[in-house]
C-alpha positions, 0 to 999 in steps of 0.5 A, a space after each residue: 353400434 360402434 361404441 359397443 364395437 370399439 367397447 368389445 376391442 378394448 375389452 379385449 386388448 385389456 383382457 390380453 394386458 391381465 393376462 400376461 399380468 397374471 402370468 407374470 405375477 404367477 411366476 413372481 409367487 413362484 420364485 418368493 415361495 421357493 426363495 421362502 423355503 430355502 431361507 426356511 430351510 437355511 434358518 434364515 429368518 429375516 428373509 424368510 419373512 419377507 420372502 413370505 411377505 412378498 408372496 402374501 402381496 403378490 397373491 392379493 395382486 393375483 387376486 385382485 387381477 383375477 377379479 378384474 377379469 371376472 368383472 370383465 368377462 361379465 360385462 363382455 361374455 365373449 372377449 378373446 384376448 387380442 390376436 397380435 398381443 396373443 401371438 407376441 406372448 406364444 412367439 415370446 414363450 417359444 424363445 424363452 425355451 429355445 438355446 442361445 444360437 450357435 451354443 449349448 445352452 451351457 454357460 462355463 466360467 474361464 478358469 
């Protein structure tokens, strides 16, 4: 019983691992799709390509990471993320969105 118990444990920080991986990988598709268009746009050929080439990587990453899930969740039908790594990552998003203390948000350029 404590095999399975500790089995369940580290299913679950690893489930916590993929998915802040798959956010992160997320986000990376995000930028080289956009970064795509706009040398597509530019008729910047060469960084296009491989724009579209790193993009094309990291959706089989995605994919892959996704299927690791799958797997994880069929072998442990009920694993929830960690709670601590849970709450680091809605402390972390909280802070990404929040302006720098005691300014604007604005960033200006000496003249």
């Amino acid at each position: 019983m404590k095999g399975e118990i500790r089995a369940r444990a580290q299913a679950s920080v690893f489930l916590t691992a993929l998915e802040a991986e798959i956010e992160a990988v997320s986000e990376e598709i995000e930028k080289a799709s956009s970064r795509a268009s706009r040398a597509q746009r530019a008729s910047h050929l060469v960084a296009y390509r491989r724009y579209v080439t790193a993009e094309a990587t990291l959706r089989e990453k995605l994919y892959e990471l996704h299927h690791l899930v799958d797997n994880l969740r069929a072998r442990f039908p009920d694993p929830e993320p960690a709670p601590v790594a849970r709450e680091r990552r809605a402390r972390a998003r909280v802070r990404s969105t929040e302006p720098p203390a005691g300014g604007s948000g604005l960033v200006t350029q000496p003249h």
